[in-house]
LUMPAZA-116570 format. One record per residue (C-alpha): residue number from 1; residue in one letter; z, x, y. Coordinates in Angstrom, 3 decimals. Layout:
LUMPAZA-116570
{site NUM, 'A', {Z, X, Y}} ...
This chain:
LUMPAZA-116570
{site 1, 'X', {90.341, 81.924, 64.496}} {site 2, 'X', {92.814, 80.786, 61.947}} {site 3, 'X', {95.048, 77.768, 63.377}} {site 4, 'X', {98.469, 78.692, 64.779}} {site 5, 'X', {97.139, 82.208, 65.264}} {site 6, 'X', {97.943, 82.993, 68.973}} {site 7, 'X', {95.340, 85.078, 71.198}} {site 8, 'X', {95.795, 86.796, 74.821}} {site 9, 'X', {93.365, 86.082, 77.219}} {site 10, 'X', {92.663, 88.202, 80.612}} {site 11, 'X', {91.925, 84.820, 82.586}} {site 12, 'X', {88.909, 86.750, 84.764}} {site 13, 'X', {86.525, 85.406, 85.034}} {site 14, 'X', {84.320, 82.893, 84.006}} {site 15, 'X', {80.379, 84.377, 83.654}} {site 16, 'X', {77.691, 82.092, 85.774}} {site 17, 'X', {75.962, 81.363, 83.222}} {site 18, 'X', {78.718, 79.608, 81.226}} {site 19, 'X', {78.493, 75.922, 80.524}} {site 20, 'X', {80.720, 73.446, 82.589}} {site 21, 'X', {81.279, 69.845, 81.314}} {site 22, 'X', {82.791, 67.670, 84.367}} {site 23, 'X', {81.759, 64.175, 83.146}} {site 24, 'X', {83.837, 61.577, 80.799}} {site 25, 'X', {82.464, 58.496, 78.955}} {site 26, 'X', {84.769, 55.552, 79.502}} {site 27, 'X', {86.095, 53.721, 76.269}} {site 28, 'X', {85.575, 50.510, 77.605}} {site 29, 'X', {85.640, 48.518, 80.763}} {site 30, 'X', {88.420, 48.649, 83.444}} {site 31, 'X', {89.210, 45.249, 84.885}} {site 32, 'X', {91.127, 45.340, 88.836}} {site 33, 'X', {93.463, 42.635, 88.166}} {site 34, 'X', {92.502, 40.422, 92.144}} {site 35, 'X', {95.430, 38.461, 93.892}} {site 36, 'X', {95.233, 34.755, 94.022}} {site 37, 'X', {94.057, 33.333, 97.896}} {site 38, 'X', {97.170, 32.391, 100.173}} {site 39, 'X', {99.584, 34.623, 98.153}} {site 40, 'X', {101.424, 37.437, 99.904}} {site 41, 'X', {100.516, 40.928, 98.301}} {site 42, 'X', {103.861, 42.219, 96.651}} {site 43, 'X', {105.395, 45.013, 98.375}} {site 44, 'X', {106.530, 48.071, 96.411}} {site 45, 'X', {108.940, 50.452, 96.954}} {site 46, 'X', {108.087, 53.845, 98.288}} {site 47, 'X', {107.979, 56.857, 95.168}} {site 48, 'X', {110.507, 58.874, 94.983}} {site 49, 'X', {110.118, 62.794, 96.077}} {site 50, 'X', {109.753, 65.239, 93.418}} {site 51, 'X', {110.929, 68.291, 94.769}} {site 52, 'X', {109.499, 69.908, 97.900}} {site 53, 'X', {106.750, 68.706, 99.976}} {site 54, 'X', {103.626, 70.072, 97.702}} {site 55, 'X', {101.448, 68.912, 99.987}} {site 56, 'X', {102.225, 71.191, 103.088}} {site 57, 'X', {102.702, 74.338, 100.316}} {site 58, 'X', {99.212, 73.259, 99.205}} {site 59, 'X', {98.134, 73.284, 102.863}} {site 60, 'X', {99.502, 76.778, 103.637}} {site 61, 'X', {98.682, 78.552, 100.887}} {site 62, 'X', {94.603, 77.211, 99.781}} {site 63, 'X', {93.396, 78.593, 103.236}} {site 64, 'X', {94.260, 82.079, 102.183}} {site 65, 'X', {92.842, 82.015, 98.492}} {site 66, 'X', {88.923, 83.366, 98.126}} {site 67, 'X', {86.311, 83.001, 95.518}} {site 68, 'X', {85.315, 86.582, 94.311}} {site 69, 'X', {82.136, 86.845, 92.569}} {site 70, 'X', {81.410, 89.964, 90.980}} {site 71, 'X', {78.261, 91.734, 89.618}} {site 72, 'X', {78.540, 94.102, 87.190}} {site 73, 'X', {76.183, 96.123, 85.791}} {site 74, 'X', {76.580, 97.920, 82.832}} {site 75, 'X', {74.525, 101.133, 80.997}} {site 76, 'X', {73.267, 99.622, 77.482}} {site 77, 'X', {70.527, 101.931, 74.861}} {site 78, 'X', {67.581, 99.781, 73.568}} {site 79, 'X', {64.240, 99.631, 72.033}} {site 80, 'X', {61.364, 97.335, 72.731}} {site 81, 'X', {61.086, 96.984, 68.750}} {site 82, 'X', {64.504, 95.787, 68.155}} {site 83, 'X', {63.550, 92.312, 67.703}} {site 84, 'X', {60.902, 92.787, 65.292}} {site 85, 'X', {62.037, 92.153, 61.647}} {site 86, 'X', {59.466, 94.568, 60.255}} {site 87, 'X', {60.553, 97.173, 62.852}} {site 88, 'X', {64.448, 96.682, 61.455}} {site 89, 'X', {63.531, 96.452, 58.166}} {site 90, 'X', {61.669, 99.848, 57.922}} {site 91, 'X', {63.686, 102.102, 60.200}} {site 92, 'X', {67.121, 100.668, 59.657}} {site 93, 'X', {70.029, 102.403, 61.825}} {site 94, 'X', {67.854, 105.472, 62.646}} {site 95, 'X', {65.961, 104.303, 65.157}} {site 96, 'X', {63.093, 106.681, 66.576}} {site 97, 'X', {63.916, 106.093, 70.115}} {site 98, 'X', {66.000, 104.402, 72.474}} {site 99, 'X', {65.405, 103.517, 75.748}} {site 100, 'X', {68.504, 103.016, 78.322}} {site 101, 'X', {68.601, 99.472, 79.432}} {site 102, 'X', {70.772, 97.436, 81.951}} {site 103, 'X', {72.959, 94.624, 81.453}} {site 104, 'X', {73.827, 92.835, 84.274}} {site 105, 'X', {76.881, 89.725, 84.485}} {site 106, 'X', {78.379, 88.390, 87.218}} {site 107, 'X', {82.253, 87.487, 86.801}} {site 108, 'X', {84.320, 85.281, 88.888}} {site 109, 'X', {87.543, 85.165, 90.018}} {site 110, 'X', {89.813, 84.507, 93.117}} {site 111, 'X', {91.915, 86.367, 95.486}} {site 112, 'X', {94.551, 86.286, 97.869}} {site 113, 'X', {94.621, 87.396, 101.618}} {site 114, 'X', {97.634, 89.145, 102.369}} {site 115, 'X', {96.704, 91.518, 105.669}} {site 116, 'X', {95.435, 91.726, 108.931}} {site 117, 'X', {91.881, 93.255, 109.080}} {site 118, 'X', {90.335, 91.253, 105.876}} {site 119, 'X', {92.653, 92.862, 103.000}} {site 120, 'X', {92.632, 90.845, 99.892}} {site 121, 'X', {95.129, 91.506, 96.554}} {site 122, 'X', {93.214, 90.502, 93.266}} {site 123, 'X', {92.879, 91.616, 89.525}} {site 124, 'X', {91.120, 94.761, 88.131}} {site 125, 'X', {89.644, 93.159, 85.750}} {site 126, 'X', {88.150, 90.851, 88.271}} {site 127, 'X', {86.192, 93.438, 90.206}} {site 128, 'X', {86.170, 96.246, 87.350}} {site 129, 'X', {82.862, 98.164, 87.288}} {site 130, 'X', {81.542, 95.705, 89.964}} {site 131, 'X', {78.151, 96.796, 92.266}} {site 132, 'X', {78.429, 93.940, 94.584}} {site 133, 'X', {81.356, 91.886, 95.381}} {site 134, 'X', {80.931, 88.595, 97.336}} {site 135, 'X', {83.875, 86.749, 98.357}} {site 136, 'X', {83.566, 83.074, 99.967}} {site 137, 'X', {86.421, 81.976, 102.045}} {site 138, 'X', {88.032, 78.490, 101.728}} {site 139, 'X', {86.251, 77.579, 104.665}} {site 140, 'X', {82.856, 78.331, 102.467}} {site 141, 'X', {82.024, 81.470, 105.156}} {site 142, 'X', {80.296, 84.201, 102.557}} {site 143, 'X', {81.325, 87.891, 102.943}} {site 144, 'X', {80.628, 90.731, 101.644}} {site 145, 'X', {83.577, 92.489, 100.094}} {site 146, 'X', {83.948, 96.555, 100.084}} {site 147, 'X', {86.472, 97.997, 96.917}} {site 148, 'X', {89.397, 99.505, 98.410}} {site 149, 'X', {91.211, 101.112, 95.592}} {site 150, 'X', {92.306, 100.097, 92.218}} {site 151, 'X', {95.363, 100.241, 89.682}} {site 152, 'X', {94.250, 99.658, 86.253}} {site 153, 'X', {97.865, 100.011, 84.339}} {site 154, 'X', {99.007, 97.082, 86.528}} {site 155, 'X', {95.975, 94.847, 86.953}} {site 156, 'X', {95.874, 94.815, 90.790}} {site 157, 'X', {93.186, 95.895, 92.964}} {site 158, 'X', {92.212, 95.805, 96.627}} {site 159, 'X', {89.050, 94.345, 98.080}} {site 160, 'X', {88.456, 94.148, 102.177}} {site 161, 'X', {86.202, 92.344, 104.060}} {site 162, 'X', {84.758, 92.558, 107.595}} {site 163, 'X', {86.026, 89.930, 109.228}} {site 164, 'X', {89.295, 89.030, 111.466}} {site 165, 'X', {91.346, 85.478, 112.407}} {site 166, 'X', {91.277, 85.299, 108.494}} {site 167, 'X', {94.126, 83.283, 107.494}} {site 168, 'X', {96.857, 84.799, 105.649}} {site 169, 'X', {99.741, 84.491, 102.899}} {site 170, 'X', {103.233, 86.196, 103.554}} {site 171, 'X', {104.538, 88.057, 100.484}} {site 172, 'X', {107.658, 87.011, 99.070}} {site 173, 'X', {110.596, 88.314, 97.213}} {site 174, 'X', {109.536, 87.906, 93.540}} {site 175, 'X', {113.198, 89.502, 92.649}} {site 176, 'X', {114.639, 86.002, 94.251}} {site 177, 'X', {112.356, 84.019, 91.472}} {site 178, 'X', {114.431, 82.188, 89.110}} {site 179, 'X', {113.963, 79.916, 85.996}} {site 180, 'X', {112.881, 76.249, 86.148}} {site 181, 'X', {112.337, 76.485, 90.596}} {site 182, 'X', {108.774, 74.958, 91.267}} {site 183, 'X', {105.536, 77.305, 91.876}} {site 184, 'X', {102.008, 76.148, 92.721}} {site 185, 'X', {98.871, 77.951, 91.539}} {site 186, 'X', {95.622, 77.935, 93.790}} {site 187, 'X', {92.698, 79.553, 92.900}} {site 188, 'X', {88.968, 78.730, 91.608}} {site 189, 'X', {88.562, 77.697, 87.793}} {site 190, 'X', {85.465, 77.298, 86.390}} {site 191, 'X', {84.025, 77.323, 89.782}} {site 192, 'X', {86.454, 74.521, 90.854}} {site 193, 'X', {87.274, 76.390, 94.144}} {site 194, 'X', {90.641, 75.493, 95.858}} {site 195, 'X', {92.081, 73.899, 92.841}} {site 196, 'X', {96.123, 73.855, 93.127}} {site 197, 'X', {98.323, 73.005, 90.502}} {site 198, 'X', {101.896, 72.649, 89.981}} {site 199, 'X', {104.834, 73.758, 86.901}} {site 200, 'X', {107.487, 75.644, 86.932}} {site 201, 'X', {108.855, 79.134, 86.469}} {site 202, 'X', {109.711, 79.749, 82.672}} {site 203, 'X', {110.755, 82.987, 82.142}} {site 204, 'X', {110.767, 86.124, 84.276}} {site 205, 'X', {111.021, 89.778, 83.526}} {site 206, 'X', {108.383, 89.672, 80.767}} {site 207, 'X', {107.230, 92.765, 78.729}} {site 208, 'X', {105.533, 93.915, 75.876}} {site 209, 'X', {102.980, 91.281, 75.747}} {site 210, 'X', {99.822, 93.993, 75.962}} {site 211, 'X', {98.395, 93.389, 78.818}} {site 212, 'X', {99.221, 96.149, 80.827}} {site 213, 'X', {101.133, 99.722, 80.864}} {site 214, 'X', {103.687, 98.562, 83.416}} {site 215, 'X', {104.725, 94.433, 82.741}} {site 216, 'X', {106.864, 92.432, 84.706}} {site 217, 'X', {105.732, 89.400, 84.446}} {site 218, 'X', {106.321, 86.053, 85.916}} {site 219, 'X', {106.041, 83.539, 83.138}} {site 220, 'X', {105.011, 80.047, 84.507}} {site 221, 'X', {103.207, 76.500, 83.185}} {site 222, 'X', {101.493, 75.906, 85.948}} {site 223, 'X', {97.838, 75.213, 84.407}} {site 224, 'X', {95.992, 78.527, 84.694}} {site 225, 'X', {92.099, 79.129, 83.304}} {site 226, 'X', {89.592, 81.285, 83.516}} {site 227, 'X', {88.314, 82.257, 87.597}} {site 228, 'X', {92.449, 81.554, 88.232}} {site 229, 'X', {92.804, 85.544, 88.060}} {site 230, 'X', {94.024, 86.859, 91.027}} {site 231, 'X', {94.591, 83.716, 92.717}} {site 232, 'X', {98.168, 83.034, 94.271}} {site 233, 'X', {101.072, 81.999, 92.915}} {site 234, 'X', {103.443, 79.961, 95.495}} {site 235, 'X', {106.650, 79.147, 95.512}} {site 236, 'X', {108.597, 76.261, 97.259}} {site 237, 'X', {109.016, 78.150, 100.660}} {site 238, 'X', {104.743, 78.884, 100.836}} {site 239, 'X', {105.565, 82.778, 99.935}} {site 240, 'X', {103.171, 84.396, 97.644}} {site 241, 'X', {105.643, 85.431, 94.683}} {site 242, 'X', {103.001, 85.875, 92.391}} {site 243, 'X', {99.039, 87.262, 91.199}} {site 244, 'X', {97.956, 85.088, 88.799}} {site 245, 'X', {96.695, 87.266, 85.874}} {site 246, 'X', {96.722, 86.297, 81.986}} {site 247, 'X', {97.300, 83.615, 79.689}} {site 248, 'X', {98.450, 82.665, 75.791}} {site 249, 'X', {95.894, 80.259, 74.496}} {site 250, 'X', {94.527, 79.288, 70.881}} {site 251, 'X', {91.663, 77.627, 72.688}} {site 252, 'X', {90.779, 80.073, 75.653}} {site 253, 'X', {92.016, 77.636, 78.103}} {site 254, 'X', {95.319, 76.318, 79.397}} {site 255, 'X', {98.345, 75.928, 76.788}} {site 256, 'X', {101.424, 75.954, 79.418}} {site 257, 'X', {101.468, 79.780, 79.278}} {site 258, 'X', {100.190, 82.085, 81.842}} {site 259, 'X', {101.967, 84.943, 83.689}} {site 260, 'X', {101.561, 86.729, 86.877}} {site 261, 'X', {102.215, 90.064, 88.301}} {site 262, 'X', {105.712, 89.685, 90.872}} {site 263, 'X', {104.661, 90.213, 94.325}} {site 264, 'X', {107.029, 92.564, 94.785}} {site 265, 'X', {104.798, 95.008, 92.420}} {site 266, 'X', {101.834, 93.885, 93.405}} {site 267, 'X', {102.865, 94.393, 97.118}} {site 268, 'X', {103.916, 97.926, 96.355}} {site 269, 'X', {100.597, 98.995, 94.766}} {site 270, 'X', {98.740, 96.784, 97.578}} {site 271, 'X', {100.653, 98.885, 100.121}} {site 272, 'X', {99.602, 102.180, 98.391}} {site 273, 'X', {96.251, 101.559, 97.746}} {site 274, 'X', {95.573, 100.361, 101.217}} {site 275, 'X', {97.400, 103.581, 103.013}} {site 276, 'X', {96.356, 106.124, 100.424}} {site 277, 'X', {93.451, 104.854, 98.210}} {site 278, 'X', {95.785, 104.832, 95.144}} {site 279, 'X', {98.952, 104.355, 93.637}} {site 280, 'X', {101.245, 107.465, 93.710}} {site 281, 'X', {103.606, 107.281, 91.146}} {site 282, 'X', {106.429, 109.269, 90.667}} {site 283, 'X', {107.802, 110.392, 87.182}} {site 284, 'X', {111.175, 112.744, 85.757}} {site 285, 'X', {109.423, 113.813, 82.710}} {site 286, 'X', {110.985, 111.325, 80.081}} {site 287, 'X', {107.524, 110.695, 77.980}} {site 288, 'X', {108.619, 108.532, 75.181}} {site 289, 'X', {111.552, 106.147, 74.846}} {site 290, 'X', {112.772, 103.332, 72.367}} {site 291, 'X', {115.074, 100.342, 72.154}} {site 292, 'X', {118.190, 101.417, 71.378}} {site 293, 'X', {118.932, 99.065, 68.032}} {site 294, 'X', {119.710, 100.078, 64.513}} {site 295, 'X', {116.341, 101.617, 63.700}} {site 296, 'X', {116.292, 103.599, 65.877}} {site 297, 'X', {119.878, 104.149, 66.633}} {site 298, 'X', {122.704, 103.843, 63.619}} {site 299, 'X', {125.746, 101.855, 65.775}} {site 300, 'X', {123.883, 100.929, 68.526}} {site 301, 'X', {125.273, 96.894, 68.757}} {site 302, 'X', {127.676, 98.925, 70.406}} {site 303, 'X', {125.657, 101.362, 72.611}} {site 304, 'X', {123.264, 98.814, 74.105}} {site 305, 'X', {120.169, 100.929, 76.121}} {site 306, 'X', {117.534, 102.611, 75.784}} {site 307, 'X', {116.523, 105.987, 73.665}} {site 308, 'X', {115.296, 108.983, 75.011}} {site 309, 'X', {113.117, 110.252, 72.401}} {site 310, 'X', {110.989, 112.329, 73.842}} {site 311, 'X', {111.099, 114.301, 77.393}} {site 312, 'X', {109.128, 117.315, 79.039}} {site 313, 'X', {110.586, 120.928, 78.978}} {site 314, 'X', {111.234, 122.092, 82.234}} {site 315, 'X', {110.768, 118.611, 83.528}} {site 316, 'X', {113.315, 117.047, 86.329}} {site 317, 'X', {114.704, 115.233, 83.575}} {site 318, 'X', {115.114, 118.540, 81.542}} {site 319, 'X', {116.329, 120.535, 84.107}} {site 320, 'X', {118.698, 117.647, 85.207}} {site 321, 'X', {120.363, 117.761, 81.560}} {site 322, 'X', {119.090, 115.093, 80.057}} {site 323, 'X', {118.302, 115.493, 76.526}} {site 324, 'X', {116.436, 113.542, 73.488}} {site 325, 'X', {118.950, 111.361, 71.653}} {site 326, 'X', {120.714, 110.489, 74.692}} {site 327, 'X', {120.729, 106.547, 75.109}} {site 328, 'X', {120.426, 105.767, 79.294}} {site 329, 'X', {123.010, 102.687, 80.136}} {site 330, 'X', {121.854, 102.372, 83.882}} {site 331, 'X', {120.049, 103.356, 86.791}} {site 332, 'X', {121.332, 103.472, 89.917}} {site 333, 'X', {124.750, 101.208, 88.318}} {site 334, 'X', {121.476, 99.100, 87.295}} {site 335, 'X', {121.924, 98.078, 83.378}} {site 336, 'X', {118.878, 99.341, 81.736}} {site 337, 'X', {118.378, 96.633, 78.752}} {site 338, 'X', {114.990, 97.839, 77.482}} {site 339, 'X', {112.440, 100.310, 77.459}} {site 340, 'X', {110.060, 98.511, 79.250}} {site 341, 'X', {112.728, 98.057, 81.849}} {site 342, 'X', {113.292, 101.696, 82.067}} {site 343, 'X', {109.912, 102.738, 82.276}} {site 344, 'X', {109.351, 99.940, 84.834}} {site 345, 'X', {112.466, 101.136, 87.124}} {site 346, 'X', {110.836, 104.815, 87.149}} {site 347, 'X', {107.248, 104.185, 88.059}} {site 348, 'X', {108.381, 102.409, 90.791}} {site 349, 'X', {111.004, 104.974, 91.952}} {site 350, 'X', {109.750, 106.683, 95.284}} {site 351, 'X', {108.188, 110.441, 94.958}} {site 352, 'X', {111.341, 112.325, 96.402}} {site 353, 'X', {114.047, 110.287, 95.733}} {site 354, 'X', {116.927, 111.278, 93.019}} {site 355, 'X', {117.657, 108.754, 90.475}} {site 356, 'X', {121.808, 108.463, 89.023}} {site 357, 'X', {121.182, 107.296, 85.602}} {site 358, 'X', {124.251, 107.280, 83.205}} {site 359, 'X', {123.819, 108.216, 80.021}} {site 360, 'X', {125.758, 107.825, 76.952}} {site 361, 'X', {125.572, 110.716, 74.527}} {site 362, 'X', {127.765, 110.385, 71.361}} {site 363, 'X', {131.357, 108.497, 72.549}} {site 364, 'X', {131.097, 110.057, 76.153}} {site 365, 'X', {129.714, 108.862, 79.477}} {site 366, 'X', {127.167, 111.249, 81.681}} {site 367, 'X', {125.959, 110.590, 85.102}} {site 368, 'X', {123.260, 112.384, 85.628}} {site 369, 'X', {121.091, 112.836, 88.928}} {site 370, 'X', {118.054, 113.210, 88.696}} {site 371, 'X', {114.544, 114.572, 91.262}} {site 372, 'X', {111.803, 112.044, 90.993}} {site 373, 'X', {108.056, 114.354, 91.114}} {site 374, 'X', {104.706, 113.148, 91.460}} {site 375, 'X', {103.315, 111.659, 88.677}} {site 376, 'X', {99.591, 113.102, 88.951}} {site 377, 'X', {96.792, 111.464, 87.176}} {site 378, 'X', {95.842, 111.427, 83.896}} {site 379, 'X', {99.732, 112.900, 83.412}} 
């Protein structure tokens, strides 16, 4: 990879069978400097306190994070012969015959306990395509974990165990999150289990990073690696405001930039998936939008919002009077800023519900209300 080129890392899971270097050579010797007989040892004055009491978050929140280990098996087509040289050599790509193989890896990753009954919130890409999931407890009890449900376009799935006293972690209200408050992330790198570590929040809201269909992410510098996914992300109070998830690296490892899905997402799909086995999502028919900026939209440094370009005939939206070229301003008095904003703010709109989003079309003003349907699958 070229230097200064930046690449997106998934932080799942590290595989078993990767390498881990733990030791360090010292440079040279390290003398303890020894106090002289009949002299009083200096006293020093107590350390200051940097922010809250990390300790006691630390203390809350480790007991609820699990080890997940994974195995998943995958459908591969080989031949016997495909080692042999000769065998290459003489039949190139058309083989004579291929014989389906298995490939087998086992991932590892962590997740959070957030229910009564043994319901844990991790990745997807944790768990994804997984035969056997084992999840170890921070009190090193091994269980057996059964797949619940799953929600690809936002990373989060649902694993549940057979067990109860489990200790828990109370959600908390990611919209409350704000720049530069402390956060603490526990979860099991590189087999490290219970490993906690401490930043910041350093951005919130982000989008359009390519992770996921729907992004919201909490942006924080709290050192995240691989095996961190779907660990918990704390903030000062002990509330779970976050599912740790991705990172930007150069190296594959921790560069002071991971994110994590908000809880408040995360606890609506959780929520879903636990009563109905997946996430119902409801839609108005708008199927392709656009920042409203000069490319797309001649004058729009004065018409800030976000471009219908594209919408379903017949659709709520359609029927409601929306129309392509209309920019929307708001939602529910809500400034809509960007697209992923707007297409955020809809998925998570209750099947039901009517939606008031003002439009501006040309000079004038429209408030339009509109159904919001069941988004079905594959839709």
């Amino acid at each position: 990879m070229s230097r200064g080129r930046t690449m997106l890392l998934a932080v799942a899971a590290a595989s078993l069978t990767a390498g881990l270097l733990l030791g360090a050579r010292l440079a040279g010797r390290i003398e303890t400097p020894t106090r002289a007989a009949g002299t009083a040892a200096a006293s020093l004055p107590a350390a200051p306190a940097l922010g809250p009491d990390f300790r006691a978050i630390a203390r809350r929140a480790t007991p609820a994070v699990v080890n997940i280990s994974a195995l998943q098996v995958y459908r591969t087509e080989g031949s016997p012969f495909l080692s042999d040289p000769f065998f290459r050599e003489f039949f190139g790509r058309d083989m004579p015959f291929r014989i389906p193989q298995e490939e087998r890896k086992t991932s590892l990753g962590s997740g959070v306990i957030v229910g009564e009954g043994g319901i844990i919130v991790t990745n997807n890409h944790v768990i994804e395509h997984a035969s056997r999931i084992g999840i170890t407890t921070a009190g090193h009890k091994r269980l057996r974990g059964t797949l619940v449900g799953t929600d690809p376009v936002t990373d989060i799935a649902v694993v549940k165990v057979g067990a109860s006293g489990l200790p828990t972690l109370s959600w908390g209200d990611s919209a409350r999150a704000e720049v530069g408050e402390y956060v603490v992330a526990v979860g099991n790198p590189f087999q490290l289990n219970q490993t906690v570590t401490m930043g910041i929040i350093s951005a919130t809201g982000r989008s359009n990073i390519g992770i996921v269909d729907y992004e919201d992410f909490i942006q924080t510098d709290a050192a995240i690696n691989p095996g961190n996914s779907g660990g918990a992300l704390v903030n000062a109070r002990g509330e779970l405001i976050g599912i740790n998830t991705a990172i930007y690296s150069e190296t594959g490892g921790y560069q002071g930039i991971g994110f994590a899905v908000p809880a408040n997402l995360a606890r609506l799909v959780v929520d879903q998936i636990v009563a109905h086995g997946r996430v119902v999502r409801g839609t108005v028919g708008i199927t392709r939008v656009a920042d409203a900026n000069e490319d797309t939209l001649p004058g729009a440094e004065d018409q800030p919002g976000v471009l219908i370009v594209e919408l379903l005939r017949g659709s709520a939206a359609d029927r409601a009077g929306v129309e392509p070229g209309d920019v929307v301003v708001a939602i529910e008095g809500r400034p809509v800023e960007s697209a992923a904003q707007l297409r955020n703010e809809l998925a998570r709109a209750a099947v039901g519900s009517r939606l008031r989003l003002t439009v501006a079309r040309g000079r004038r003003r429209l408030e339009l209300t509109v159904a919001v349907e069941e988004k079905h699958p594959g839709a």
